[in-house]
N, C-alpha and C positions, 0 to 999 in steps of 0.2 A: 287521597290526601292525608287519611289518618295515617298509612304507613310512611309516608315522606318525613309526617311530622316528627314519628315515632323514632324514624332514625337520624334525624337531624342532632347533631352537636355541635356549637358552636361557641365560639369563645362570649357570645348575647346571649346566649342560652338557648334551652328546646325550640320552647311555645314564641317567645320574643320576638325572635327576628322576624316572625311572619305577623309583625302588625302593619307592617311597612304596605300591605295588601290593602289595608284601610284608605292609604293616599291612594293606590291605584285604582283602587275602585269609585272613589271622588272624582278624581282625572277620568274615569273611564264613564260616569255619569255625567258629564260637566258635554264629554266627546259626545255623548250617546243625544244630548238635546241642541247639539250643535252643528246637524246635518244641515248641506248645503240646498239652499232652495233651488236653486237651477236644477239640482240631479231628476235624474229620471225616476221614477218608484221602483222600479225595480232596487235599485243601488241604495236608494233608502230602506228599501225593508231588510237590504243584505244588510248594511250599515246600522241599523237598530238591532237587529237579530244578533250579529257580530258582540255590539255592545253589552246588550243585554245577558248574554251567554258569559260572557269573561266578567263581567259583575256577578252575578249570582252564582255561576258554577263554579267559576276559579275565585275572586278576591270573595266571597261570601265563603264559602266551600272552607278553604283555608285557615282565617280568620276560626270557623266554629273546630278546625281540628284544634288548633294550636291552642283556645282557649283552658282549655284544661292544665296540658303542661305547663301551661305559663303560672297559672294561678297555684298549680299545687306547688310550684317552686321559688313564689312572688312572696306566697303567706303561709307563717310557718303550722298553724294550727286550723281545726274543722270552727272556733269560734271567732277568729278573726275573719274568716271566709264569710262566714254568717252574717256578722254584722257588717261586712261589705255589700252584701248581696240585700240587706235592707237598707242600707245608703245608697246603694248602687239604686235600686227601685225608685228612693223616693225622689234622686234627679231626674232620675229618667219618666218617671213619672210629670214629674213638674216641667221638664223640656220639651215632654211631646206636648202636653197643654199649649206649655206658649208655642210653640210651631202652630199647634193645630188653628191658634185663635190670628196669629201675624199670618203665616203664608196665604191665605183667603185674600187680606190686606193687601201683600205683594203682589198677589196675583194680577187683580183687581188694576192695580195703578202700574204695573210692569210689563206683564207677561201679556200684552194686548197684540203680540206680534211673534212670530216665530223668531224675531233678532230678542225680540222684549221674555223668550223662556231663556235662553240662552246664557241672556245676562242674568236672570232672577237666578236661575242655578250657578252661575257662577260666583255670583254674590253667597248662595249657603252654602255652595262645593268649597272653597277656600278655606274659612275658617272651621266648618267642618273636619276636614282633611287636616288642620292645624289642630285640631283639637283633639284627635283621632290619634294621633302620630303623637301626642304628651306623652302618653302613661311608658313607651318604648325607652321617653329619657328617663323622666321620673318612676318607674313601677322595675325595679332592675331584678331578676331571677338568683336570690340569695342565698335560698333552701337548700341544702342538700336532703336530695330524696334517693332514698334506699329502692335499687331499681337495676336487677341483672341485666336489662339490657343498655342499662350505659356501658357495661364491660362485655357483655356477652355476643350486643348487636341483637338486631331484630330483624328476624325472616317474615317472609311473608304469613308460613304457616302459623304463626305467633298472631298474625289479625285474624286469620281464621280459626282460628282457638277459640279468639274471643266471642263470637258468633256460636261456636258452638259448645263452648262451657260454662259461660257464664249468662245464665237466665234473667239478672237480675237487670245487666244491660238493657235487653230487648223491653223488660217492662216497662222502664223509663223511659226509652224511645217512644214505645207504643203510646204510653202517654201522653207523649210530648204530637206524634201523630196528629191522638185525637182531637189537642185542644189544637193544631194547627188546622184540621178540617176543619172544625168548628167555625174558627176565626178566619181561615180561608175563602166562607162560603162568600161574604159580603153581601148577608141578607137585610140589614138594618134598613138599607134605604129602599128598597123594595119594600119593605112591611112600612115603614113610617109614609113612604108616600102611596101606596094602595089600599092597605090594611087601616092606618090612622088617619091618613086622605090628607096630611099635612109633614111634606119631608125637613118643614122647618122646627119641627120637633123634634128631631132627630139629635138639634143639637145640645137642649136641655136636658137630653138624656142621657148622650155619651158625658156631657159636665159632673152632671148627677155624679157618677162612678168617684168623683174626688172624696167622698166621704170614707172611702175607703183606704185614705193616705195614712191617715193616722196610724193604722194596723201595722204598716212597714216598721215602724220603730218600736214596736213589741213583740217581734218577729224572734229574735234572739232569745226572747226570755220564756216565750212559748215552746221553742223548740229545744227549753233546759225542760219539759214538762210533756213533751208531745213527739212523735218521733214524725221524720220529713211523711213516711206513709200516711201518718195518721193527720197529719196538715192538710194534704191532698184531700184526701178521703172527705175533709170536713170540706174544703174548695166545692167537690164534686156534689156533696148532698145541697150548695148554697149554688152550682147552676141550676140541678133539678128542678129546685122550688124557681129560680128561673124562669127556666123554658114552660114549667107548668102555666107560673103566669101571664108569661106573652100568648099561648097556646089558649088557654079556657079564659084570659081577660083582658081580651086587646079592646074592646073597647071602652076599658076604663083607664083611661090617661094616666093618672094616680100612681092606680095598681101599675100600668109600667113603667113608673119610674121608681118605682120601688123594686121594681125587676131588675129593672140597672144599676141599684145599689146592691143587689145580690150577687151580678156578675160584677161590677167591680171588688168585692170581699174574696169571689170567686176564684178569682184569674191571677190572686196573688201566689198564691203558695205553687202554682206547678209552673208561671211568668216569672220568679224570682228562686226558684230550689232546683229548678234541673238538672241547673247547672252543678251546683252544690251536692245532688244524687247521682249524676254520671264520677264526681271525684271518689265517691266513695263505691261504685259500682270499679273503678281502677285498683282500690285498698285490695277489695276483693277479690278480684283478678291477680292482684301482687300476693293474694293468698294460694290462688290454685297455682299458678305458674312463675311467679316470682316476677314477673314483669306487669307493671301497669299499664302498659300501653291504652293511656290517657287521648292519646290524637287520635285513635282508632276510633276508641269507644264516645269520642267527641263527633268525629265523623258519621258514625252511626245516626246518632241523635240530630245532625244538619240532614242526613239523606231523607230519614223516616220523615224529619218534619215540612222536607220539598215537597216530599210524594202525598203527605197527608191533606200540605195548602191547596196543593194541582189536585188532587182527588174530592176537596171540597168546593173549588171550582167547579170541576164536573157536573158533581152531584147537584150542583143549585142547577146548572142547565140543563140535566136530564129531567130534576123534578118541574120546572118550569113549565120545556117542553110538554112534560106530561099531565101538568094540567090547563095546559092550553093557554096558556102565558101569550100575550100580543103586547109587545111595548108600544105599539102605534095608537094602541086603543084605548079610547076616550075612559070607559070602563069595562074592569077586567071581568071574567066570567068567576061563577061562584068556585068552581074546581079550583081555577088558579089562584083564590085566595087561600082557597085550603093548604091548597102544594106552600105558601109562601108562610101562611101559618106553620105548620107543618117543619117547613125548614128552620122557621125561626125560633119555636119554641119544643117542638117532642124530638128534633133531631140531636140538638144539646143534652136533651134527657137520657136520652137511649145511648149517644155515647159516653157522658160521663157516668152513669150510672155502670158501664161495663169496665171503667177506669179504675172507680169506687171499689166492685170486686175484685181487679186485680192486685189493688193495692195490699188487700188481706194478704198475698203471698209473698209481697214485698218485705223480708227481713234484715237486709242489709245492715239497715242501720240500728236495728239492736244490735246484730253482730260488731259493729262499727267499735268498742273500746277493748273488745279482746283481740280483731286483727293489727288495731293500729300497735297494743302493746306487743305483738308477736315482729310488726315488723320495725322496734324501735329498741 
């Protein structure tokens, strides 16, 4: 996908014309809850499987390549991006709220029937997919970016370049990885209803995290003072203390919600700069090789962070298994609360704490005003 994007030119621009993947993936979600009840299971599970796979790997896939080129050539400078990317949070922040607190609602009074999901997703696929499909009219690619392969074309060994010269890539990714394992596990509700012995707390807690909105709109002015590594770096010391706490103080309700203000301060800086780091991980590439191949190195950062969410899936079920995990059972054994302790609070520890050090080798972005005036 990143080499498709890499070579596409179009009179829309690079990154552009592949937002149009946003309505197909809306259509292809709307399809996916819209299987016939008659069918047989077999054809259902081809028909979800089908679905599923052209959402995530094709319009999802695409979508995370193209993000880059569009953006490096939507916004002409590193601090109009910035303060996009802390407005861009603080909707996005306040839309998944209200989603999270309406669709329960919809649910509840809709979705009481396989015809009643159907419609509830068709009710949010539509304006979704309208809403999705704006930024294509309004957000038009005006930049010209200094970039050999709009003239030169781009080979394939130009993406394997990028994998193999540019290290800076892989850190980001690997980042991006670990907070997706993290967040992939989906250990909240197993700890809140075995560990806290009440899953209705659950959602006091993820609310909790709104304290952390405020920080999005100082985001630009911190990073006239802090470089993106070193933002991270502070993210990763504020899951630690975290995971410490749900780990040595789950039975102090308090204390975890005070843990949930620590992962929402957390989860800003590497949920809202990835993106903003992979742009400049391109600069640098347009340093060794003169081309940025942006959809590459965008593509990268979607793979690693599949494999990262799928691999923190795993891992919640292999610890599970291993410590004897029974969901049928009235009360779990003392091991299995460990494993879900365990997952819930030293796992976060142990990976961002390995995020934390890599980010020491992370220099990019001091390099970041000698490349750009090199290539300007």
């Amino acid at each position: 996908a990143g080499y498709i994007v890499d070579k596409t030119h179009t009179r829309w621009g690079k990154g552009r014309p592949y937002e149009w993947a946003i309505v197909a993936e809306w259509i292809l979600t709307i399809i996916m809850f819209s299987i016939p009840l008659e069918a047989s299971t077999g054809l259902k599970a081809a028909w979800l499987l089908v679905t599923y796979i052209l959402i995530n790997s094709v319009c999802t896939t695409l979508l995370s390549a193209a993000q880059n080129p569009y953006m490096i050539r939507a916004f002409a400078t590193n601090n109009q991006r910035v303060k996009l990317a802390s407005l861009g949070g603080i909707v996005i922040m306040v839309a998944s709220m209200a989603i999270n607190i309406a669709f329960p609602i919809l649910m509840a009074n809709i979705a009481t029937s396989p015809k009643g999901w159907s419609k509830l997703i068709l009710l949010v696929g539509v304006p979704m997919a309208v809403i999705g499909i704006m930024r294509f009219f309004f957000v038009k690619e005006t930049i010209e970016v200094k970039d050999a392969s709009d003239h030169e074309g781009v080979k394939f060994k130009d993406a394997l370049q990028v994998l193999a010269k540019n290290p800076y890539v892989w850190m980001v990714g690997f980042m991006y990885f670990g907070y997706m394992l993290v967040t992939g596990m989906g250990i909240n509700t197993y700890f809140f209803t075995w560990v806290m012995g009440d899953v209705k707390k659950m959602s006091t807690a993820t609310a909790i995290a709104i304290v952390a909105l405020p920080l999005l709109a100082v985001f630009p002015a911190l990073m006239k003072r802090m470089t993106k590594g070193l933002l991270v770096q502070v993210g990763c010391i504020a899951y630690i203390i975290a995971g410490f706490l749900f780990y040595f103080c789950y039975g102090n309700y308090p204390i975890i919600l005070l843990g949930f203000v620590f992962t929402g301060i957390a989860s800003l800086p590497i949920t809202y700069m990835t993106d903003l780091m992979m742009l400049d991980c391109g600069t640098y590439n347009a340093h060794i090789s003169k081309k940025r191949m942006d959809g590459t190195i965008g593509a990268i950062k979607g793979f690693l962070g599949k494999v990262g969410g799928a691999l923190g899936i795993g891992l919640l079920g292999w610890m599970l298994q291993a410590g004897g995990y029974d969901g049928t059972a009235a009360v779990q054994t003392e091991s299995a609360l460990e494993s879900i302790r365990f997952l819930m609070g030293m796992i976060p520890a142990i990976v961002f704490g390995a995020i934390a050090i890599m980010m020491i080798f992370y220099k990019v972005d001091r390099m970041l005003p000698e490349l750009e005036k090199e290539q300007n």
